[in-house]
Every structure is written in C-alpha cells, then in structure tokens.
C-alpha positions as CSV (number, residue, x, y, z in Angstrom):
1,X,-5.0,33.9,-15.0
2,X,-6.5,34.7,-18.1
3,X,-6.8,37.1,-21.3
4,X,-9.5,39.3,-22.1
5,X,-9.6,40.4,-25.9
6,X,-12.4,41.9,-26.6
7,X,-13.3,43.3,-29.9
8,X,-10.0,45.1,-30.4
9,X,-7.8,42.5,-31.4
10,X,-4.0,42.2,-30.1
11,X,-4.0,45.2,-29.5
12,X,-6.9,45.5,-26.7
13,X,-6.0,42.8,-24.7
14,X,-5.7,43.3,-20.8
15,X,-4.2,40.7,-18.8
16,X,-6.7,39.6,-16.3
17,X,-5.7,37.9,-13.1
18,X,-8.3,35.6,-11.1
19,X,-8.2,34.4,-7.2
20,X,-4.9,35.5,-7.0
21,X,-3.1,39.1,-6.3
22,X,-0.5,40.1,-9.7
23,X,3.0,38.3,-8.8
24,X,1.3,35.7,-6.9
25,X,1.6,31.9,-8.3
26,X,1.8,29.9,-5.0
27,X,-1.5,28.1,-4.5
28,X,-3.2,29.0,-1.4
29,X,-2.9,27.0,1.7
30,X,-5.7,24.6,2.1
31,X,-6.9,25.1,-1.7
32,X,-5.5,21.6,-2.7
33,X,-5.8,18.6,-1.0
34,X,-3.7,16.7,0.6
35,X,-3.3,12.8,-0.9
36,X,-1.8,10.0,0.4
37,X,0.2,7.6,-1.4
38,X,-2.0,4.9,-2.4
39,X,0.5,2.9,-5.0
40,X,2.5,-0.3,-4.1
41,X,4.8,0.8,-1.2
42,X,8.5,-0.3,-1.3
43,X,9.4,-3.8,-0.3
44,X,10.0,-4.4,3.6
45,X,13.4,-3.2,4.6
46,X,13.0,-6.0,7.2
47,X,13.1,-9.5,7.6
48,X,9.9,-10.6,8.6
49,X,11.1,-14.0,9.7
50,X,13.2,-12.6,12.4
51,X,10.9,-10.7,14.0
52,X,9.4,-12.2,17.2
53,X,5.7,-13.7,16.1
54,X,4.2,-11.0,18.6
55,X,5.3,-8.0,17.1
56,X,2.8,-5.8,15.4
57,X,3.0,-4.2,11.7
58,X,1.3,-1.0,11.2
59,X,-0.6,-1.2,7.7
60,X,1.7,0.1,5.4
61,X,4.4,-2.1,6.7
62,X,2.0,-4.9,5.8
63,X,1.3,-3.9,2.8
64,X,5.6,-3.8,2.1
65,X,5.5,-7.2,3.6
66,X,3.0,-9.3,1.4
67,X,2.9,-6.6,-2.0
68,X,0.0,-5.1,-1.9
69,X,-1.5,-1.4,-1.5
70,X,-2.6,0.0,1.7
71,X,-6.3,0.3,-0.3
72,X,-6.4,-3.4,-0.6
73,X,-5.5,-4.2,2.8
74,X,-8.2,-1.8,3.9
75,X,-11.2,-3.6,1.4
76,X,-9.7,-7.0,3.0
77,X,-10.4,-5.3,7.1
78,X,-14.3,-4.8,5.5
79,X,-14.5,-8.1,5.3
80,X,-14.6,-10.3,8.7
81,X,-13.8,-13.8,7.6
82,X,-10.4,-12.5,5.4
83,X,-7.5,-14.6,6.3
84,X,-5.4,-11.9,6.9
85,X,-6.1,-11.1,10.6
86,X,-5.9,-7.8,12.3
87,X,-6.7,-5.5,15.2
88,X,-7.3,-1.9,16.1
89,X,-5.5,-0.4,18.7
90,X,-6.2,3.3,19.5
91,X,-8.1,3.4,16.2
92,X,-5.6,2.2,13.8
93,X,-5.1,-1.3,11.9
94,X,-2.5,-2.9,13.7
95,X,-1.1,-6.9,12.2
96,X,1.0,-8.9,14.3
97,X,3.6,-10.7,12.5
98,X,2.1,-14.2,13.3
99,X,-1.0,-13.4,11.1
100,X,1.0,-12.0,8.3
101,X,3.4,-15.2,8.1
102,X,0.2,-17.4,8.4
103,X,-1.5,-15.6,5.9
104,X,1.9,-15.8,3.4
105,X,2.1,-19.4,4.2
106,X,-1.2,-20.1,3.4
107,X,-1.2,-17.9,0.1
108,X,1.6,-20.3,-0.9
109,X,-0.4,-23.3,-0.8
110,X,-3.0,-22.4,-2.5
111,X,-1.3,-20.8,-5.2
112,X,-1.2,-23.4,-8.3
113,X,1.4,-23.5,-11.4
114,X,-0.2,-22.0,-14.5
115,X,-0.8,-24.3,-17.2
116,X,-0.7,-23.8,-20.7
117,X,-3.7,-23.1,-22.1
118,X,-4.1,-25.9,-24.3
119,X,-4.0,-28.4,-21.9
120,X,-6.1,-30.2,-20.3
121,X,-6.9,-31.2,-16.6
122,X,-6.6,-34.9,-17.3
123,X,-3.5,-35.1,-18.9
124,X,-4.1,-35.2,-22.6
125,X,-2.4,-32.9,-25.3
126,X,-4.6,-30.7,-27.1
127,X,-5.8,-31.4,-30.7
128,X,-4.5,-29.9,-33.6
C-alpha cells in the first residue's frame, strides 16, 4: 500500500493500494515461504542411555541429543568419514542410538581442559 502525492500537496493525495483488494491485509497463500526452524532445538526430553542401542533417532532428535542444529548434522552426512554415523531409510537420516552414544563418548575424550593462555605446554609460568 502506498501514497501517491502528486503535485498537489496534502491535499491531493490518493491512497493507492497494490497486489491487494481495499480491506485486504492477509498475505496470500503461497506468497511467503515456508521456513523451517533451523536454531538449536530443545534438549532431549529423553534419556538416551535407556534407550535400547538399536533404536533409531530421527535428525532432529539427534540434534536435541548431542546440541547441535539440524544444519550441522546435515554438513556432517556430506561428509563420509564423520564419526557420527547414520543411514537413510525411505529417504530420510535416520541415527541409531548406538552411534550417537559412540560418537558422545568419543567427543568426551578428545575434548581437552582449556588452559590459560599464558601458559605453556611444558609446564613453566609465563614471564612477566
């Protein structure tokens, strides 16, 4: 919706409405695309340690699981050596809960404690 002034001032404006019939402010279906959520999902409202080892995780419940986004998890299935192992059935990612606690437990040993950043890796205190 717009305004169309013209040369005569306040006075000569006309109220102009565009793509849309006068009244009308929903947006027409199919003019605005539909999105999905691509944050950080919720955490899991399940225990993944109870679940039998053969159970399978849709993506998103993955993603819950270890805190990441659904995008990440899909760069990860791009790349066929990732530790995180999956499988498609009828065309969707599909994680069974053996790979997810491998991949957790594996996460945690490699993870190191941060150091300060004056230190040093052989053990000596940093100068003045």
């Amino acid at each position: 919706m717009g305004w169309s002034g013209g040369m005569g001032g306040k006075d000569g404006m006309i109220r102009i409405e565009a793509f849309r019939s006068p009244g009308s402010r929903k947006i027409p279906p199919g003019a605005k695309r539909h999105r999905r959520n691509r944050g950080m999902p919720p955490p899991a409202t399940f225990d993944i340690d109870t679940l039998p080892g053969s159970s399978n995780l849709t993506a998103l419940e993955t993603a819950a699981v270890i805190r990441r986004t659904p995008g990440a998890l899909e760069q990860w299935r791009r790349d066929p050596n990732h530790p995180l192992k999956w499988r498609y059935v009828d065309g969707r990612p599909l994680y069974r809960v053996d790979a997810v606690r491998d991949y957790l437990a594996k996460c945690d040993k490699t993870t190191r404690t941060p150091r300060p950043h004056n230190a040093h890796g052989d053990g000596r205190a940093a100068r003045p």
